[in-house]
C-alpha positions, -999 to 999 in steps of 0.1 A, spaced: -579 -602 -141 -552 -625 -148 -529 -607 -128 -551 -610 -94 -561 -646 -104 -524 -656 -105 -514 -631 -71 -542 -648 -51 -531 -685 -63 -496 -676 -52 -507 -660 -17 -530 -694 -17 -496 -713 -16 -478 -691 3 -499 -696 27 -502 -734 25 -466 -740 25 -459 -718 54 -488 -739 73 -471 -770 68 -437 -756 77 -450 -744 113 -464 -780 115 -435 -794 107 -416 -773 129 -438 -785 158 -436 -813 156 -397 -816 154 -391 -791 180 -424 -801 203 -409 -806 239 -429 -825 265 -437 -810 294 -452 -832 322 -487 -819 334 -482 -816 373 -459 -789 367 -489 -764 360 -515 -783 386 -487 -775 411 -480 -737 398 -517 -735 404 -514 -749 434 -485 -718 445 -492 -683 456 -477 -664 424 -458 -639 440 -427 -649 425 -406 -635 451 -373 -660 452 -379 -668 485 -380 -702 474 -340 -698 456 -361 -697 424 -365 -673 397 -400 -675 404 -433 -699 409 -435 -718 373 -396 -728 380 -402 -736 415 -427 -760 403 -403 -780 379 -381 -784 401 -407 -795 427 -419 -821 402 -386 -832 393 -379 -840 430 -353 -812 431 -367 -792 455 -393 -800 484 -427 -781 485 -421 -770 522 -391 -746 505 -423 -718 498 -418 -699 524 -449 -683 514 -478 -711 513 -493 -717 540 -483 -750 550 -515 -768 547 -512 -760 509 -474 -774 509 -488 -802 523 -516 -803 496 -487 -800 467 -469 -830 487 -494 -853 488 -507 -848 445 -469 -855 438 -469 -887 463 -441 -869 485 -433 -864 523 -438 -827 533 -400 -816 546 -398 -801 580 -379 -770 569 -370 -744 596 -388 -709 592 -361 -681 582 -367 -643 586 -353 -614 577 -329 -598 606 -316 -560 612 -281 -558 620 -289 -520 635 -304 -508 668 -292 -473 664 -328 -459 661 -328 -417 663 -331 -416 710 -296 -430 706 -272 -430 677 -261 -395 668 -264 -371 636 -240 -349 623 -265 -338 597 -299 -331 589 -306 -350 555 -333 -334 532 -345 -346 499 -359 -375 484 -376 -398 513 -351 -428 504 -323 -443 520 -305 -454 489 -309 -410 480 -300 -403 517 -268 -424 513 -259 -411 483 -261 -377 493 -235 -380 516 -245 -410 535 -276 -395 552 -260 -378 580 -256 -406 603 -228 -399 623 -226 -440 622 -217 -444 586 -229 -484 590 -264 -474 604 -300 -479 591 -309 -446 577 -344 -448 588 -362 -437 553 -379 -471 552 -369 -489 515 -370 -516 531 -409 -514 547 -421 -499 511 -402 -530 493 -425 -552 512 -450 -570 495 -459 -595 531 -470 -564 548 -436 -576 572 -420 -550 581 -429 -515 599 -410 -487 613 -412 -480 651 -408 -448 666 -372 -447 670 -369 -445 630 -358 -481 626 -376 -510 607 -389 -541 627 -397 -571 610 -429 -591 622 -417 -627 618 -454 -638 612 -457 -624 581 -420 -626 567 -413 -651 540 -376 -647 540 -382 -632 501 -351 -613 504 -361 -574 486 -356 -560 522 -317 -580 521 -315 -565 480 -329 -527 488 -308 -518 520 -280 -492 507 -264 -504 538 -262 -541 538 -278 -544 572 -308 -570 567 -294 -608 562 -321 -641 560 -317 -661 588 -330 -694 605 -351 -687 638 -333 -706 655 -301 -681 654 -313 -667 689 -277 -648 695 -275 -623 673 -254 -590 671 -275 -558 665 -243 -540 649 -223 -536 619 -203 -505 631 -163 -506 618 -154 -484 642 -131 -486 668 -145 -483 706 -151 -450 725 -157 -444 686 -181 -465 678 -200 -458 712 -199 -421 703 -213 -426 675 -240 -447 687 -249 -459 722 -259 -492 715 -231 -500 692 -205 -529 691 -173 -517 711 -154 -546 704 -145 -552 745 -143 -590 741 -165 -600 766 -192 -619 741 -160 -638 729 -146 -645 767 -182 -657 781 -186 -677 745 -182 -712 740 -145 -712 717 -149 -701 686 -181 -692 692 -179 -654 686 -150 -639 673 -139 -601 671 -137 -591 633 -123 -551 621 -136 -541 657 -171 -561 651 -184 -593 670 -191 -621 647 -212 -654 653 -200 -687 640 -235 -703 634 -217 -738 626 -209 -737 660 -231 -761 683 -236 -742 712 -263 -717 704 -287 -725 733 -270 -701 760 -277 -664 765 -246 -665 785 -229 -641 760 -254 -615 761 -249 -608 797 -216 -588 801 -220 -567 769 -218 -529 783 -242 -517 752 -261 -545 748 -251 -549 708 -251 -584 712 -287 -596 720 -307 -627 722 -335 -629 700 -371 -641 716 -399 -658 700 -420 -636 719 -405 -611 732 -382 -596 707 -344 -585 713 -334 -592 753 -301 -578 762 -279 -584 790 -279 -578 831 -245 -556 827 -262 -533 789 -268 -497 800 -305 -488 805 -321 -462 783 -353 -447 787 -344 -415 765 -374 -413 744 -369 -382 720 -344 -377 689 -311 -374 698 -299 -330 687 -278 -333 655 -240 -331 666 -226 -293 668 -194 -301 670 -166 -326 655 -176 -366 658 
């Protein structure tokens, strides 16, 4: 009896003493946190997608309160609800340009060639593993849609040509379509960057046009009908300097043979050039039977 009188009297103590050393250790280590920061988590649409340049919602809102960022940097609230998170923190609502995700491929399956027919796992980071998917192109979207099942906006689809189209009403810029390409074809960009190149073929030429009929063919002519400095040919590839000014005229577009270099429309999607072939070829190109 003695023994279990003198075991509960310790476990008593025990107990008491590690009580008052979690209090203590509260208190020494308690750190303040101010209040708005979980009225304006509450305020966000917990999808923790990065859009934002955030690891997620909870550290956008710090740095919201803190003034470091602007509520108008969720891309994915709708805006009256930015504006909501503005006004409880006694802030202006930035005017922050939209940004979407943009493919730097229009080699769908009517024109870009195959020298092999890919089976396995429905996957374009397995397709270009197994030796690179059988694209004859070996910078071209495979077509296996990562990117569309990554997705969480419902902002992507793929159209019948095999390649992904982004609907810029629902994108949020969140970036998994940029992390899960195996090819490195989708980049965030502001809507604004109308001129775009539709290309990220290496290849030289007659090459690169063999491979793919709408490819970059590094002719020059972008770069000749450009503003200076404007576009500039890189290992075969036309590149846009967006720090340039001049990004209001189509001008560029109009001369390219293939129409790789297109001008992006609000409405009406990628426009290409008066001189870019036409094709109306509807069906799947046959899988390459000889050398490419």
């Amino acid at each position: 009896m003695a023994t279990i009188l003198i075991a509960g009297t310790f476990m008593a103590v025990l107990g008491i003493a590690l009580a008052a050393l979690l209090a203590f250790a509260s208190r020494r280590l308690y750190v303040y946190e101010n209040p708005q920061i979980g009225e304006v988590e509450e305020m966000l649409p917990h999808s923790n997608c990065g859009a934002c340049g955030t690891a997620g919602c909870r550290n956008f809102a710090e740095k919201v309160v803190e003034g470091e960022l602007n509520p108008a940097k969720c891309t994915v609230n709708a805006p009256d609800q930015n504006l909501a998170i503005a006004k409880f923190l006694g802030m202006e609502l930035a005017d922050e340009e939209k940004r979407i995700a943009r493919l730097a491929c229009a080699g769908g399956k009517h024109v870009a060639t195959m020298r092999a027919h890919y089976e396995g796992l429905s996957s374009c980071r397995a397709a270009a593993v197994a030796g690179g998917g059988g694209k004859a192109c070996a910078w071209g979207c495979l077509g296996l849609a990562d990117c569309a099942d990554v997705c969480e906006f419902d902002a992507i689809h793929m159209n019948e040509f095999g390649l992904p189209v982004v609907d810029a009403a629902k994108c949020t810029a969140c970036n998994d379509c940029v992390d899960i390409c195996p090819k490195g074809l989708f980049s965030i960009q502001p809507v604004s960057h109308h001129l775009w190149v539709a290309c990220k073929s290496l290849a030289e030429g007659d090459i690169a046009e063999n491979y793919c009929e709408v490819a970059c063919t590094a002719c020059g002519r972008c770069v000749a009908d450009a503003e200076p400095g404007l576009i500039s040919l890189v290992n075969n590839l036309a590149v846009i300097d967006y720090e340039k000014n001049d990004l209001s005229t189509r001008k560029p577009i109009e001369r390219c043979p293939t129409g790789a270099i297109v001008w992006v429309d609000d409405m009406r999607g990628a426009l290409k050039g008066a001189a870019a072939k036409k094709i109306v070829r509807r069906e799947a190109l046959p899988i390459a039977t000889e050398h490419i």
